[in-house]
C-alpha positions in Angstrom: 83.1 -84.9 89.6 83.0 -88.1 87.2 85.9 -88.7 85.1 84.8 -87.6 81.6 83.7 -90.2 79.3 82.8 -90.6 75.7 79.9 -90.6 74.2 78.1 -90.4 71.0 75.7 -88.3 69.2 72.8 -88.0 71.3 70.0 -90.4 69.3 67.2 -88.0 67.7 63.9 -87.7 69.5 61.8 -90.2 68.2 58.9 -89.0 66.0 56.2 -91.1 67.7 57.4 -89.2 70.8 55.2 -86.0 69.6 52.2 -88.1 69.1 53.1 -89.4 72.4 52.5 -85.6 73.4 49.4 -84.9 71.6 47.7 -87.7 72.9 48.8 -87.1 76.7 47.9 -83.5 76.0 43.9 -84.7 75.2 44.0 -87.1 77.4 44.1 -89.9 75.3 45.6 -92.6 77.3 45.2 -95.0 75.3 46.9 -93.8 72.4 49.6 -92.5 74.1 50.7 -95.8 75.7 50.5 -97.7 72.9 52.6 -95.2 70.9 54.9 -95.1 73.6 56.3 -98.8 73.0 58.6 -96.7 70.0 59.3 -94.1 72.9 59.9 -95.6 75.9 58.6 -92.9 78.6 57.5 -93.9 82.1 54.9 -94.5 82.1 53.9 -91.7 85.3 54.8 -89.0 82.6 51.8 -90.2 80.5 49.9 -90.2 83.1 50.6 -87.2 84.9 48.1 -84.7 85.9 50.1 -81.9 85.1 50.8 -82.7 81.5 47.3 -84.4 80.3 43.9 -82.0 79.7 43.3 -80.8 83.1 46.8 -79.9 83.4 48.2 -76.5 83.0 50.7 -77.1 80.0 50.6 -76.4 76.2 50.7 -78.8 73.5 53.9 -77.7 72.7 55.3 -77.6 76.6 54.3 -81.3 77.3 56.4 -82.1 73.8 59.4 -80.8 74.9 59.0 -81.7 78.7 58.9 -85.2 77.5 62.0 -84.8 75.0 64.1 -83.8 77.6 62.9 -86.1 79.8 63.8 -89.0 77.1 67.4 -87.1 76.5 68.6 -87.1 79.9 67.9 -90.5 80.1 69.9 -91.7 77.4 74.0 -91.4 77.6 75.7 -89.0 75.2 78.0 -86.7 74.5 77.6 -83.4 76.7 77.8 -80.4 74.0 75.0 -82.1 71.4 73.0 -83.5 74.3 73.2 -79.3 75.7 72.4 -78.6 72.0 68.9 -81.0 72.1 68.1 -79.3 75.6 68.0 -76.3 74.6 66.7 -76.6 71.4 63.3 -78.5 73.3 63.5 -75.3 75.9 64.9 -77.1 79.1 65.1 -73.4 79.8 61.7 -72.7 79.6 60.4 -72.1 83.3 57.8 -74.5 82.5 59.4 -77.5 81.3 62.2 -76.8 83.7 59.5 -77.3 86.3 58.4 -80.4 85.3 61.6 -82.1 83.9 63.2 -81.4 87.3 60.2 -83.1 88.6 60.7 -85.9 87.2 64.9 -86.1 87.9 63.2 -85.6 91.6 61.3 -88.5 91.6 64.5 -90.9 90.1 66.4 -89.4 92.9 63.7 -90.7 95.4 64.1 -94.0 93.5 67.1 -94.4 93.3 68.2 -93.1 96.5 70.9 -91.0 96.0 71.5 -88.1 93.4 74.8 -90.2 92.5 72.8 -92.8 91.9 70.4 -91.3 89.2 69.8 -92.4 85.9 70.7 -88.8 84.8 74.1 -88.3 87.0 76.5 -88.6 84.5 74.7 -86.5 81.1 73.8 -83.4 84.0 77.7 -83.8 85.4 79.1 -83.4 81.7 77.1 -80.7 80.2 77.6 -78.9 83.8 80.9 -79.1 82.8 80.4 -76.7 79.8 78.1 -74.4 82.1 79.4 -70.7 82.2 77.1 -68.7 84.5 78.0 -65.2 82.9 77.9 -66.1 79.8 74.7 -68.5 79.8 73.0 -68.0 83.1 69.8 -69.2 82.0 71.9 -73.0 81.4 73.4 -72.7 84.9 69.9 -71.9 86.3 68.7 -74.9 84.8 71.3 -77.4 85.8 71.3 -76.0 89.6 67.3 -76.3 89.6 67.5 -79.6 88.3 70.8 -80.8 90.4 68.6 -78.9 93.9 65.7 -81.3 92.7 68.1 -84.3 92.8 69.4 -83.7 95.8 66.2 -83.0 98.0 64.8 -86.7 96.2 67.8 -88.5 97.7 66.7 -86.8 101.2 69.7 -84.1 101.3 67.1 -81.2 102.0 70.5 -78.3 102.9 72.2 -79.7 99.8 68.6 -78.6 97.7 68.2 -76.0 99.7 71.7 -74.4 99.3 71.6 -75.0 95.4 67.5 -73.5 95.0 69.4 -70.2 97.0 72.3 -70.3 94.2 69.7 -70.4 91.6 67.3 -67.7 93.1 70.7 -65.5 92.7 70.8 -65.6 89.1 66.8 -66.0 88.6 65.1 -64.4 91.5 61.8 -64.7 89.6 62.5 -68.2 88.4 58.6 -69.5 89.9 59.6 -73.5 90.7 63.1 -72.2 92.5 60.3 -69.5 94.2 58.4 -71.9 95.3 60.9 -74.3 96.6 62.5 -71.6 98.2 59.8 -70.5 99.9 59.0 -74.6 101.1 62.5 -74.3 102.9 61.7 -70.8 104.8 58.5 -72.0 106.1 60.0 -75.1 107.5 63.0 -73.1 109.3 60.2 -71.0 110.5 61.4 -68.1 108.5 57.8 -66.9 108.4 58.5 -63.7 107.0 60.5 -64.5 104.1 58.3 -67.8 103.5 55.2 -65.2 103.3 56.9 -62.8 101.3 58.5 -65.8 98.4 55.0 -67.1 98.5 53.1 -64.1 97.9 55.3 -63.1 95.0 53.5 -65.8 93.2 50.2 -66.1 94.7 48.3 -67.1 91.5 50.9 -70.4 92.2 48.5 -73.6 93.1 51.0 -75.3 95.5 52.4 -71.4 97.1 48.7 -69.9 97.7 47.8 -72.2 100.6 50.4 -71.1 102.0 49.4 -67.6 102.6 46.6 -68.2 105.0 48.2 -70.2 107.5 51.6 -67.6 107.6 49.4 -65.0 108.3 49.3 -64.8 112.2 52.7 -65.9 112.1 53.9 -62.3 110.3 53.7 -60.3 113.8 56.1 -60.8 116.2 55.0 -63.0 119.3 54.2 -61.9 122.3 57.2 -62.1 125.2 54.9 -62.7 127.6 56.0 -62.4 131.5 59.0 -59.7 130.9 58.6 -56.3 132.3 57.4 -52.9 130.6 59.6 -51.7 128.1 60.1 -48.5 130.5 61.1 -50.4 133.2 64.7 -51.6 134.6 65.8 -54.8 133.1 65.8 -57.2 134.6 69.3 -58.7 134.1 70.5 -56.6 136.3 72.3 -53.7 133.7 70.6 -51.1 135.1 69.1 -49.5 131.8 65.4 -49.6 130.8 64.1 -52.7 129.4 63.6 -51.6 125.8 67.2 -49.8 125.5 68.6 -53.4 127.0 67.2 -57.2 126.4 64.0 -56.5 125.1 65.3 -56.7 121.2 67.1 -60.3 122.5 63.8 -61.7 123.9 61.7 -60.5 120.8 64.6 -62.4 118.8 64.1 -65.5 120.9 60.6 -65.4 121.4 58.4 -68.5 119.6 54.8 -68.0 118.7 52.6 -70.7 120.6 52.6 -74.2 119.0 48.6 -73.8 118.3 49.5 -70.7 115.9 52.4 -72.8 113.9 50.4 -76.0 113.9 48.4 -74.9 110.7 51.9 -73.9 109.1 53.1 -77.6 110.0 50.6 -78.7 108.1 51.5 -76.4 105.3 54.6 -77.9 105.0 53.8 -81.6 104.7 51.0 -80.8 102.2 53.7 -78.5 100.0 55.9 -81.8 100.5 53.4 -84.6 99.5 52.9 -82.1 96.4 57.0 -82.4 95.4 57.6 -84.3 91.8 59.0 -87.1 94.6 55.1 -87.9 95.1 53.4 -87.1 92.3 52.7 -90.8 90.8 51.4 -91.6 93.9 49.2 -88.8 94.2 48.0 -88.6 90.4 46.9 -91.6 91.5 44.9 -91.2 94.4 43.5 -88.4 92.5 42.3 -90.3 90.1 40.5 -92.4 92.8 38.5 -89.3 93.2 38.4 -87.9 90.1 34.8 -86.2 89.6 34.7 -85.6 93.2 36.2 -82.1 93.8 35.3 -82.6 97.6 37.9 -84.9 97.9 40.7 -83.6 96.2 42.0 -82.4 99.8 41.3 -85.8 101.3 43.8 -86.8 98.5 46.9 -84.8 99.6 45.8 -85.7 103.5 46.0 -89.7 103.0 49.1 -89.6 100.8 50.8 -87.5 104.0 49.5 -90.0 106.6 49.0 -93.6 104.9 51.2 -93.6 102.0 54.5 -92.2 104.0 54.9 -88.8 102.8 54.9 -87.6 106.3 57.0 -89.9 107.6 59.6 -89.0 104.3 59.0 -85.4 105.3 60.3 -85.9 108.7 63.2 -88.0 107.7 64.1 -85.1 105.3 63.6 -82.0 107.2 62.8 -82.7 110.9 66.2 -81.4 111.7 64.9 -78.0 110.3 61.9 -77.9 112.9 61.7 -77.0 116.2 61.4 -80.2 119.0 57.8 -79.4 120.2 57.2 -79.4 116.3 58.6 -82.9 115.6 56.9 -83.9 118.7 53.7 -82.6 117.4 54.0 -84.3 113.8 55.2 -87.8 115.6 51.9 -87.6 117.0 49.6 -86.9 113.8 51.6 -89.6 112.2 49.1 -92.0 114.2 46.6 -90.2 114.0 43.4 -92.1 112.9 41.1 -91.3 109.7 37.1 -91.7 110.9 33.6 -91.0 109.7 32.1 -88.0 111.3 28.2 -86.9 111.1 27.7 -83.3 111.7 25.1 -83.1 114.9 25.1 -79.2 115.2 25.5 -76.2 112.8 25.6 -72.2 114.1 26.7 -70.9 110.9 29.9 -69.0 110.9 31.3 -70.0 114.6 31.5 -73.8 115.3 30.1 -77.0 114.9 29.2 -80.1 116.9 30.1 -83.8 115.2 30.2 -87.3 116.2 32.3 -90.4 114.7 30.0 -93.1 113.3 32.5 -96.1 113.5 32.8 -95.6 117.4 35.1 -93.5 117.6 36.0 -90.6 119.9 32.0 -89.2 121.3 31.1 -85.8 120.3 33.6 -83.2 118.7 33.7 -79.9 118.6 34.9 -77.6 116.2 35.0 -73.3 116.5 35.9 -73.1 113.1 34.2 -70.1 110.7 34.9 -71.8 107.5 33.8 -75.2 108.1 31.0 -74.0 109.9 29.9 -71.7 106.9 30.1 -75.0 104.3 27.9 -77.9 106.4 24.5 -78.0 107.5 23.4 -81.0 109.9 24.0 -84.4 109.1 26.4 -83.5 106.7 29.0 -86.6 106.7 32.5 -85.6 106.8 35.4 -88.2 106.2 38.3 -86.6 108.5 41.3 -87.1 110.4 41.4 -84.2 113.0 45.0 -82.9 114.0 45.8 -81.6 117.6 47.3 -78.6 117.7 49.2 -78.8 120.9 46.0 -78.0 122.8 43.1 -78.9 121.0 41.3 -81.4 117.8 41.2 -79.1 114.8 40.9 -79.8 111.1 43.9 -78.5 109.7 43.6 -80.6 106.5 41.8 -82.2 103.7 38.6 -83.9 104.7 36.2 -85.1 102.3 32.4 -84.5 102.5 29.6 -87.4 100.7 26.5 -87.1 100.3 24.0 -89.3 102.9 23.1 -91.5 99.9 26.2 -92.4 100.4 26.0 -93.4 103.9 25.7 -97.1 103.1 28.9 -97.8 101.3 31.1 -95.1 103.7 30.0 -97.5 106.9 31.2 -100.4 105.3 34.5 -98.7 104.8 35.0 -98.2 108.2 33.4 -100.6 109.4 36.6 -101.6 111.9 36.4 -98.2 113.1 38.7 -95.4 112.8 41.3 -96.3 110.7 44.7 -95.4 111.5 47.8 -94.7 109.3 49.6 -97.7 110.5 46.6 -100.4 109.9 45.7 -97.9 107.0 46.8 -99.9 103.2 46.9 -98.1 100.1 44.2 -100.3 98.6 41.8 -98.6 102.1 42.7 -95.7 100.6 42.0 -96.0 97.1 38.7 -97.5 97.9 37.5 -94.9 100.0 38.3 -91.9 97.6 36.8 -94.7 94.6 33.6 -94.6 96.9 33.5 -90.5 96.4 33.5 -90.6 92.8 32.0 -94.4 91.9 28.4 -94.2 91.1 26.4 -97.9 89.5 24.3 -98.0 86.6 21.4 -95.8 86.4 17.9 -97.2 86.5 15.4 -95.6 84.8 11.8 -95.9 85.1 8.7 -94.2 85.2 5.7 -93.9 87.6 4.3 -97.0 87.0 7.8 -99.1 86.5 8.1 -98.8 82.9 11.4 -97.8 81.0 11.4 -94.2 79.6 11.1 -94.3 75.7 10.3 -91.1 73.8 7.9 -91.1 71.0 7.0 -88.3 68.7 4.9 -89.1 66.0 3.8 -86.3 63.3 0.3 -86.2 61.7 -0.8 -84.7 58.4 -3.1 -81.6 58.7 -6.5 -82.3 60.1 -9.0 -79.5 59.3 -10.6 -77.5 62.5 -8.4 -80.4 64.9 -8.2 -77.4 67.4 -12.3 -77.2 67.6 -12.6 -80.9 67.9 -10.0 -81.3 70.7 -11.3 -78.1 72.5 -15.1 -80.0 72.6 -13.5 -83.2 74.2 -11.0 -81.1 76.7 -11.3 -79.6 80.3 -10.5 -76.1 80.2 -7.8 -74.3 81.9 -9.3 -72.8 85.2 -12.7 -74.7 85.1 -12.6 -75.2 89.2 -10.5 -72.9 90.6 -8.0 -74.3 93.6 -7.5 -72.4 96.8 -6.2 -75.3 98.9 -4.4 -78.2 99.4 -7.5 -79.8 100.4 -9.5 -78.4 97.0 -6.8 -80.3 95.0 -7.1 -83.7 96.5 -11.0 -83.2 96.3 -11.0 -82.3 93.0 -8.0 -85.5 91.7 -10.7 -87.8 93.7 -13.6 -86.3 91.6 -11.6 -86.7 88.2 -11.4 -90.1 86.1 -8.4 -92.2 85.7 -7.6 -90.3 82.3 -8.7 -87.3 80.5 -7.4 -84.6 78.0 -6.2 -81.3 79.5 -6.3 -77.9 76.9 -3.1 -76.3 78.5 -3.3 -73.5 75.9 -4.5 -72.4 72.5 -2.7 -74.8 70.4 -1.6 -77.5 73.3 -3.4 -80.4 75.5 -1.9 -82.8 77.4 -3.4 -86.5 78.6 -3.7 -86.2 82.4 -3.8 -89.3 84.1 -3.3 -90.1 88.0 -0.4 -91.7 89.7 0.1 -93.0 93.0 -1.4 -90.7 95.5 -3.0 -87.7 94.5 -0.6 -86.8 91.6 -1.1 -86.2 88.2 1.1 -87.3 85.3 1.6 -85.7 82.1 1.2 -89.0 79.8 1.5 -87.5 76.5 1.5 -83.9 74.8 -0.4 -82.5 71.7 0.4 -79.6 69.9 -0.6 -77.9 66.7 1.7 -75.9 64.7 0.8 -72.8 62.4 0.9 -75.3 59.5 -2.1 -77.0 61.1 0.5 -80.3 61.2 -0.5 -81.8 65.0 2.6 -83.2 66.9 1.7 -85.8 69.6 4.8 -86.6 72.4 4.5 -89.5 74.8 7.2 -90.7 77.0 6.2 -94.6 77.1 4.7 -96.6 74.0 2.0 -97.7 76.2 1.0 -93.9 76.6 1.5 -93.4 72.8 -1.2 -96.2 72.2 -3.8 -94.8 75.3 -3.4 -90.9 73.6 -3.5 -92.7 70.3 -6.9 -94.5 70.7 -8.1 -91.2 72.1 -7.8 -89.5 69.3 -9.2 -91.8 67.2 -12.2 -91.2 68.4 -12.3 -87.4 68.5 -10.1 -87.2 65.3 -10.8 -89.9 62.9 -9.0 -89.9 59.8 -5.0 -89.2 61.2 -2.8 -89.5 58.9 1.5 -90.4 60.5 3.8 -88.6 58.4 6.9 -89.3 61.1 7.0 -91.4 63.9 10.7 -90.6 65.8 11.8 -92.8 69.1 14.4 -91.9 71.7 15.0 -94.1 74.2 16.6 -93.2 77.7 20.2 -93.8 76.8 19.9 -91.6 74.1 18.2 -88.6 76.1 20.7 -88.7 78.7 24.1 -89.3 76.4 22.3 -86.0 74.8 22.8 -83.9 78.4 26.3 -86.0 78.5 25.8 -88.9 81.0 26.1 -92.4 80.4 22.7 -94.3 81.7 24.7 -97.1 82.2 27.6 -96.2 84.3 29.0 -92.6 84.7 32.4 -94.9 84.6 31.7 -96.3 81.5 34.8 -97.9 80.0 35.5 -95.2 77.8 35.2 -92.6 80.2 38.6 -90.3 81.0 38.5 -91.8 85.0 38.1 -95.7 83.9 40.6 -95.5 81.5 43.1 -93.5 84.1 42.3 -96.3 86.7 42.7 -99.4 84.4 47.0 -98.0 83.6 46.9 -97.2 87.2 45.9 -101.0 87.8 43.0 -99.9 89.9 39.9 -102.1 90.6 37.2 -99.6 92.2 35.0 -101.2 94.6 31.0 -102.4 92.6 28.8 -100.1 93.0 25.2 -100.3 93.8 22.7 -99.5 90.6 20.8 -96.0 90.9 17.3 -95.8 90.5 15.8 -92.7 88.6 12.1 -91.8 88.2 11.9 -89.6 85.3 8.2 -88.6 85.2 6.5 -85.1 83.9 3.7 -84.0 86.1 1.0 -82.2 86.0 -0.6 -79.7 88.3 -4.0 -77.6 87.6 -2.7 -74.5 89.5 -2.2 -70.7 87.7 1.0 -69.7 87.1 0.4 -66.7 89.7 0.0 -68.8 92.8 3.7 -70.6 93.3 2.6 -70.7 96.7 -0.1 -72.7 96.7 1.8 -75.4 93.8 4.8 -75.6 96.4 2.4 -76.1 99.2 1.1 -78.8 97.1 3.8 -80.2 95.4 5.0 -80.9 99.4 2.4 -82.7 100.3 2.4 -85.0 97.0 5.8 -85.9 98.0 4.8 -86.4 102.1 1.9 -88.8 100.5 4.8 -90.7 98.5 7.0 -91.4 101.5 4.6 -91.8 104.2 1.8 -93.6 102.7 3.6 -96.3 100.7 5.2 -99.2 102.1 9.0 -100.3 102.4 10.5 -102.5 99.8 12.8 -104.3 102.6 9.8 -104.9 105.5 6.4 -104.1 103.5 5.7 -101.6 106.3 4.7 -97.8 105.7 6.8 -95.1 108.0 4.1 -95.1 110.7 4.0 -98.5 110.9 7.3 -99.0 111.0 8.3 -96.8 113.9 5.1 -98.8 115.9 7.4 -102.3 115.1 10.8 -100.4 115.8 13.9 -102.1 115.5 15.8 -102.0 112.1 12.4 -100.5 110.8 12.2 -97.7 112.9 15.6 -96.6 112.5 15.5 -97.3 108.3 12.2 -94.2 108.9 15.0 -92.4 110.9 17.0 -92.0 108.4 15.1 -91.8 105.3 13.8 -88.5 107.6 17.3 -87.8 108.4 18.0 -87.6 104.4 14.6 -85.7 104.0 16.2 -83.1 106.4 19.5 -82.8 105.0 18.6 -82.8 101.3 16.3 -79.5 101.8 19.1 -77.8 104.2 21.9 -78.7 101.6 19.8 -77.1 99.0 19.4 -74.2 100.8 22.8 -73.6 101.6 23.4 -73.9 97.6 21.2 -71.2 96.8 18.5 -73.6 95.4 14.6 -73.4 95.5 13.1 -75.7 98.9 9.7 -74.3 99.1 8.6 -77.8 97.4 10.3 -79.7 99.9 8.2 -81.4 102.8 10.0 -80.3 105.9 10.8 -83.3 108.1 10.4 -82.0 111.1 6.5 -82.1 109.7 6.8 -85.9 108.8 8.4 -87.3 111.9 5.6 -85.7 113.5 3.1 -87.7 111.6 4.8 -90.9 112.1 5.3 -90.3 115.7 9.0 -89.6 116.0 11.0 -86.5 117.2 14.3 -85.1 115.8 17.5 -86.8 116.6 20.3 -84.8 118.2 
């Protein structure tokens, strides 16, 4: 213990700090950073994940986690600074979470618990702790002293205090769960399973109950005798009344059964307040991405050295063919898989596309269950003593994605030791990172909405009726009737949809039709007209001067495409525009992700002429509009159409491949979502036409 010393008053908690909170708390970065010059906070509090909007703290919790946080830190004298504590609820299981968080992480910095920045204010208030008359204080100062200790890399010292505290607060949740961190890894699986599940709604403890599962029943001692039979050390008494009790106690379940449990324990680790600036900030790499969020806890383990901290700090506790077993996943590569071969529920066949190992095979009912072929999977599978499995996070893009995930790996499976954290941070950028959007019609022009309102017209309805096709004039049976009749129609001409509606049909490329502009006449005889270019506008306008004349424009209202889409809440210019919540989390993280390619989008209303009572025969069409749009059009990049293509092969043949490749795996990924495909072509169908088979 440290000579006492004195100090003064502990300094009042700055009033800026509790707009320092509020804007945390809405994730206002901005704000809170620059209010934090008067505060002085790390800055990995502001940014923490735990504290900001998606976080699972109160207002008034992220207050007081960051007054204590700015107490301790700051020399005083013991029984006002214990006043302060308390008084921002350092006793609160809450805050006491996250403040001893944070004293773990300045242990990790600093090396040693003697060391920390807090050492001396936690030594003299401890002095005043009296566990019978204040347990809740003592609790607090052993949870936050256990935290220190396991940050400087004393795991028995931390795990000797977290049991001292679980005496006095066996429901305390962060003691709990750091309890229940220290059983698994002394492969007290019963105890680990039984801490765990006593707070199972806990985001870091759940995980853990899967894996401990098998682990519960006692393993098999195979090669002894019956239990009936003699022993046979040579006592002369049956087997179960002699050694079998010692050999049960001795007995180790296979390393395949503990090797998911290994893995438990490095991702609990990498999850410790030692880690968690490093992985709020892969995190926010990914943010918008929820299939990467497991990727994130898997590189901070392998490439950012929480694995190799995690076996510094507890390999003692492990058995050897464990340590033996993490030694080798700690060179494990990352690679880029495509999944070849899908039976639902029982296994799955992939292949690395960076030239890695050949084909992979995984008997796996969950992973099986949430891919369909061609799937790409970013993954670093983990040997389990006898076998590749994927024990942890692995992150799955879509094909459109393809492009930019190649280029990533485009020296191959990369492995922890080549791996750097800017690697890293670019690959889980390239989950979330999406360019500008592009948006254009059918015939390449911007999307700008027009609605323009016309006085009443008397008998308008009559007039536009004479100078309409009707609904149902040539019925359609076929595919082949609705390509007929689009050949037999002009380039133009007004379509009654209903009583009081028309629309201006005019063909696209192909046989479609496109809605170009909407009429409608309301009860007060006023007659809307809707167009979604001004070109459009002016065709249905000169229309209906002719059939019309006299129209009178009472309103005339524009919306152009940034305005339509900030209205569904997506920016047309960038989904990481710079006041979004991920730019403005990677700018304080000094993060630079990677440019991004723009995105083209056709937004286009069309129109077909079938009955509402014949889906099939629409889908039926609607698949073959969109065959006659890949297969009949040529490439921007060779100026060749699919069929002709394949004939040249080369890089031409193998860009049809693929587009038929995304074809395939858009309509199975739909399917597996639950979503409607009967509008899909199939592309089995369309490799057929271009003279190409399926790929396995």
């Amino acid at each position: 213990m440290r000579s006492s010393t004195t100090h003064p008053n502990p300094p009042a908690v700055p009033a800026a700090l509790r707009k320092v909170a509020q804007a945390v708390h809405t994730g206002d970065l901005d704000a809170a950073v620059r209010r934090n010059t008067a505060v002085g906070l790390p800055l990995r509090s502001l940014l923490s994940r735990h504290l900001g909007p998606r976080g699972e703290c109160s207002e008034q919790d992220v207050a007081d986690i960051l007054a204590c946080t700015w107490l301790l830190s700051r020399p005083a004298a013991a029984a006002q600074l214990r006043s302060r504590l308390r008084r921002h609820r350092l006793t609160d299981p809450v805050v006491l979470d996250h403040v001893s968080r944070e004293a773990e992480a300045l242990a990790l910095e600093a090396g040693s618990d003697q060391a920390h920045p807090w050492a001396t204010a936690l030594d003299e208030t401890n002095a005043l702790a009296d566990e019978r008359t204040d347990p809740a204080w003592s609790v607090a100062l052993l949870l936050v002293r256990a935290r220190m200790a396991e940050g400087s890399g004393d795991t028995d010292r931390a795990r000797t205090l977290t049991e001292q505290c679980l005496a006095l607060a066996p429901a305390l949740r962060p003691a709990v769960r750091d309890a229940a961190e220290y059983a698994l890894c002394a492969g007290d699986w019963v105890r680990a399973h039984e801490l765990a599940r006593s707070i199972a709604d806990d985001a870091v403890a759940e995980p853990l109950l899967h894996p401990l599962q098998p682990l519960l029943a006692p393993p098999a001692t195979a090669g002894r005798v019956p239990r009936n039979q003699p022993c046979p050390c040579g006592s002369g008494r049956k087997y179960k009344a002699c050694c079998q009790a010692s050999d049960r106690a001795q007995a180790v379940h296979p390393l395949p059964e503990r090797a998911p449990a290994l893995y438990a324990m490095l991702a609990t680790y990498a999850q410790r307040g030692g880690f968690d600036h490093h992985l709020d900030r892969l995190l926010t790499c990914a943010l918008g991405a929820p299939s990467a969020a497991g990727l994130c806890t898997d590189t901070l383990i392998f490439d950012h050295g929480a694995g190799a901290a995690f076996l510094a700090a507890r390999g003692h506790l492990l058995r050897d063919d464990e340590r033996e077993l993490l030694r080798t996943w700690l060179t494990t590569p990352l690679d880029l898989y495509e999944v070849t071969w899908v039976r639902p529920g029982e296994r799955l066949k992939l292949r690395s596309l960076t030239g890695g190992a050949g084909q992979l095979e995984q008997r796996d009912r969950l992973f099986s269950l949430s891919v369909v072929r061609l799937d790409l999977v970013v993954a670093r599978f983990l040997t389990d003593g006898t076998r590749l499995r994927a024990l942890g996070g692995l992150g799955a893009p879509g094909r459109e994605r393809r492009a930019k995930f190649t280029a990533l790996f485009h020296e191959g499976p990369m492995a922890p030791q080549d791996s750097t954290g800017h690697f890293t941070e670019q690959l889980l950028c390239a989950f979330a990172d999406d360019g500008a959007l592009e948006v254009t019609t059918d015939d390449g022009t911007p999307p700008e909405w027009h609605e323009v309102t016309y006085a009443r017209v008397p008998n308008a309805a009559a007039h536009l009726h004479a100078h309409s096709t009707q609904p149902g004039a040539r019925p359609l049976t076929t595919v082949q009737d609705y390509q007929q009749w689009v050949a037999a129609q002009p380039e133009s001409w007004l379509q009654q949809t209903s009583e009081n509606s028309w629309t201006l049909v005019g063909k696209g490329q192909g046989h479609q039709l496109l809605s170009l502009a909407d009429i409608s006449i309301a009860r007060s005889g006023a007659l809307t007209v809707s167009a979604s270019t001004a070109k459009r506008l002016e065709q249905l306008t000169a229309l209906l001067a002719t059939i019309l004349p006299g129209l009178r424009e009472k309103r005339h209202r524009v919306t152009t495409a940034a305005e339509m889409l900030a209205q569904t809440g997506r920016d047309p210019q960038c989904e990481d525009a710079d006041d979004s919540e991920r730019a403005v989390r990677l700018r304080h993280f000094g993060i630079a992700p990677p440019p991004s390619e723009p995105r083209r989008v056709m937004l286009e209303s069309y129109f077909l002429p079938v009955p509402e009572d014949a889906p099939r025969l629409a889908s039926a069409i609607s698949r073959e509009l969109a065959a006659e749009q890949m297969l009949l059009h040529p490439s921007e990049e060779d100026g060749l159409t699919p069929a002709e293509a394949v004939a040249h092969g080369g890089i031409s043949r193998a860009r049809v491949e693929a587009l038929l490749d995304d074809v395939e795996w858009r309509r199975a990924r739909m399917h597996l979502e639950g979503q409607d495909t009967d509008a899909l072509p199939d592309a089995d169908d369309l490799r057929r036409r271009v003279g190409l088979t399926r790929r396995s």
